[in-house]
N, C-alpha and C positions, 0 to 999 in steps of 0.2 A: 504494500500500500504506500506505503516514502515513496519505494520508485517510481510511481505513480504521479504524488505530488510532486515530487519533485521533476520530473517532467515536465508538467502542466505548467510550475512555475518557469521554468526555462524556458519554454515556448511563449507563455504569454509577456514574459521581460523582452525575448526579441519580439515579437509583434508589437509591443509596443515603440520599442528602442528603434526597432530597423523602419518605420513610418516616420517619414518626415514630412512638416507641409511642404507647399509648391513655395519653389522658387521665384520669386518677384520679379515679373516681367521686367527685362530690358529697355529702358524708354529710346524708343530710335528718333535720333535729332531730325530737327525738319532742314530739311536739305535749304541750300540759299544759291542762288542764282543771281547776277547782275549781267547787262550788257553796259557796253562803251562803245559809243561811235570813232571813226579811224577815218582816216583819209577815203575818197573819195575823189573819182574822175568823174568821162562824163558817160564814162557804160561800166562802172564797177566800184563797189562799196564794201568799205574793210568794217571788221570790227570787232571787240572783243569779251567772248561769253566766258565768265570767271564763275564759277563752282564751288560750294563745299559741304561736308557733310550729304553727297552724292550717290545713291549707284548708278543712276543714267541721266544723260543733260542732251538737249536736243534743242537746235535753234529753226527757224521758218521766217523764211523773206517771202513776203505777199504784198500784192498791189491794194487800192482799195482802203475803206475805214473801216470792215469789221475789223476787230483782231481775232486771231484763231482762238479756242480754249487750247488747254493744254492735251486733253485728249488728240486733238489735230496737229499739235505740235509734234507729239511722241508718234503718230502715224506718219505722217508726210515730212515731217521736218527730216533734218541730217544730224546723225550721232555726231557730241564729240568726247573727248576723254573727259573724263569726272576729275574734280577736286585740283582742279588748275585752271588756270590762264588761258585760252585757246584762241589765237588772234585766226579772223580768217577773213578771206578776202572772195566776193562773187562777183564774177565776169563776166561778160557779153547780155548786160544788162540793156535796157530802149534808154540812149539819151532823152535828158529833161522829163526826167519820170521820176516820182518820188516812191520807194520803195521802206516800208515798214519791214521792223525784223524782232521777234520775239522769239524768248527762249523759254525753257522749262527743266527741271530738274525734279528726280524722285530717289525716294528712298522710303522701300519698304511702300506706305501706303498712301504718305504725307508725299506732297505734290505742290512747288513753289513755282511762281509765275513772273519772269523777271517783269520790270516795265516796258514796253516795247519804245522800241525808238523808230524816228525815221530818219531817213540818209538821202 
């Protein structure tokens, strides 16, 4: 009969011991996004989309006053590398055309939306 208890007691010290609560969700930072306008001719516009706190940044030059959402940016836009500087330059643009350029950046499920510029 001890053997007994005392089993019981050893089983139930680990099920107790060996249960731990959950571990405290991670807070994933909200990513940040900026542009900078850069020189400019008269068929092609520089500029540059800075990152941080990233896994994917995506920029979108469009004619026009809507501005895209982000959803349309991450679809149609052009990838660039996260969590840096990324100067870039688009060519064979319509002279005397004014051309809008918005970026986006995510991480995780948070979703930032730089201010769009125009060039």
């Amino acid at each position: 009969m001890k053997k007994y208890l005392f089993l019981s007691l050893a089983l139930l010290a680990t099920a107790i011991t060996g249960c731990k609560e959950d571990e405290p969700a991670v807070d994933t930072p909200t990513p940040k996004v900026t542009l900078e306008a850069g020189e400019t001719t008269e068929t092609t516009i520089a500029f540059t989309v800075t990152s941080k706190d990233a896994e994917a940044v995506a920029y979108l030059v469009y004619e026009g006053e809507t501005v895209p959402a982000a959803e349309d940016i991450f679809a149609n836009g052009t990838a660039v590398e996260v969590n840096k500087a990324v100067e870039v330059t688009v060519e064979e643009l319509t002279a005397e055309t004014t051309y809008g350029v918005i970026a986006a950046a995510r991480n995780g499920e948070e979703v930032k939306v730089a201010d769009a510029i125009e060039l």
